[in-house]
DOBA-699475 format. One record per residue (C-alpha): x, y, z; residue number from 1. Coordinates in steps of 0.5 Angstrom, whole numbers, padded with zeros to 4 digits. Last residue first. Example, Ala and Ser with C-alpha at 12.3 -4.5 7.8 and 13.67 -1.06 7.14 Angstrom:
x,y,z,n
0027,-0002,0014,2
0025,-0009,0016,1
% end
This chain:
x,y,z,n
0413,0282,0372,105
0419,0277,0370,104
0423,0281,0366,103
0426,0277,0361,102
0434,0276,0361,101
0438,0274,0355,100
0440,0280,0351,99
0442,0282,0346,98
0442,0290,0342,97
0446,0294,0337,96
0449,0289,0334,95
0452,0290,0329,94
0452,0290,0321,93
0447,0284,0321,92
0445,0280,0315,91
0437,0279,0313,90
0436,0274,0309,89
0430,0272,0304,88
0428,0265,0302,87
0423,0261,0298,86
0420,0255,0296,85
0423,0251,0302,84
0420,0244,0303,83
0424,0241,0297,82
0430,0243,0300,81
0436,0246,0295,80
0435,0253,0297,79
0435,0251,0304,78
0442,0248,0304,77
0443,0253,0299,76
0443,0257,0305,75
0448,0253,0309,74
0453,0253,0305,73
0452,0261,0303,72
0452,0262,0311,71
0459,0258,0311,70
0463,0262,0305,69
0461,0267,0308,68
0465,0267,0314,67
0463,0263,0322,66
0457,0263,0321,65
0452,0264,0326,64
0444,0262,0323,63
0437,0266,0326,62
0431,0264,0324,61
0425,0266,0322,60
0420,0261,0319,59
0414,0260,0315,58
0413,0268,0312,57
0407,0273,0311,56
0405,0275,0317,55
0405,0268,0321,54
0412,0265,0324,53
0414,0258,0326,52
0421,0260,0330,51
0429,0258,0329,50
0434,0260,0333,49
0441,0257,0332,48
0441,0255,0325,47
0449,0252,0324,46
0446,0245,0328,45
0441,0244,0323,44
0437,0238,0326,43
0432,0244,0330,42
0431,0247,0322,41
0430,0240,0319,40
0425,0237,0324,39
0421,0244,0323,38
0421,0243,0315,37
0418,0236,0316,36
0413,0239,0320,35
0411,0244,0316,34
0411,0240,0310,33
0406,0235,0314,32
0401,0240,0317,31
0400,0242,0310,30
0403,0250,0310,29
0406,0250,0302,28
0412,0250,0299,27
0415,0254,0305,26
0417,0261,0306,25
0423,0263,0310,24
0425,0270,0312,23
0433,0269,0314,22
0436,0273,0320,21
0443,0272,0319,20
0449,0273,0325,19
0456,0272,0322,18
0463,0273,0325,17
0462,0267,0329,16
0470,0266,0330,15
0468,0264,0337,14
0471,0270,0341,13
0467,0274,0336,12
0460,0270,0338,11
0462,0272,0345,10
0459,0267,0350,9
0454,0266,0353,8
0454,0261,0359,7
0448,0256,0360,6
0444,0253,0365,5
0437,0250,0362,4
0429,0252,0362,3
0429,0256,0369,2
0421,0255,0371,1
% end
């Protein structure tokens, strides 16, 4: 079943400079914290990715930034929500890998 039609495009050609992954901790794992935390997560327009994760964590997601200035914006966003207890980030030096295929078996 194909999902949606999309073009992908060169982050650099959109001045995205940044790609973060950042490991997120909620306050606790209540069904309505973590609930919350998703609605908060899909209404961010800056997180691109965002996955309700196990093995330590909360969430993993992904945010493009265009400059510092806007990762750190968005993540005191994070810092500031009651939800969140904490967060780590993981910026990229590079790509090495991206891919939007799946190889169907």
């Amino acid at each position: 079943m194909i999902a949606a039609k999309v073009a992908v495009v060169d982050a650099h050609a959109l001045s995205l400079s940044i790609t973060a992954s950042i490991e997120v901790q909620v306050s606790n794992e209540r069904a309505d914290v973590v609930d919350a935390a998703k609605a908060f997560f899909q209404n961010d327009p800056d997180v691109q990715q965002a996955y309700y994760a196990t093995g330590g964590v909360s969430f993993v997601l992904v945010i493009q930034a265009p400059d510092m200035r806007k990762y750190e914006a968005t993540t005191r966003m994070f810092a500031q929500a009651d939800l969140v207890a904490s967060y780590r980030s993981l910026t990229a030096l590079d790509r090495v890998k991206f891919d939007t295929a799946f190889v169907v078996p």
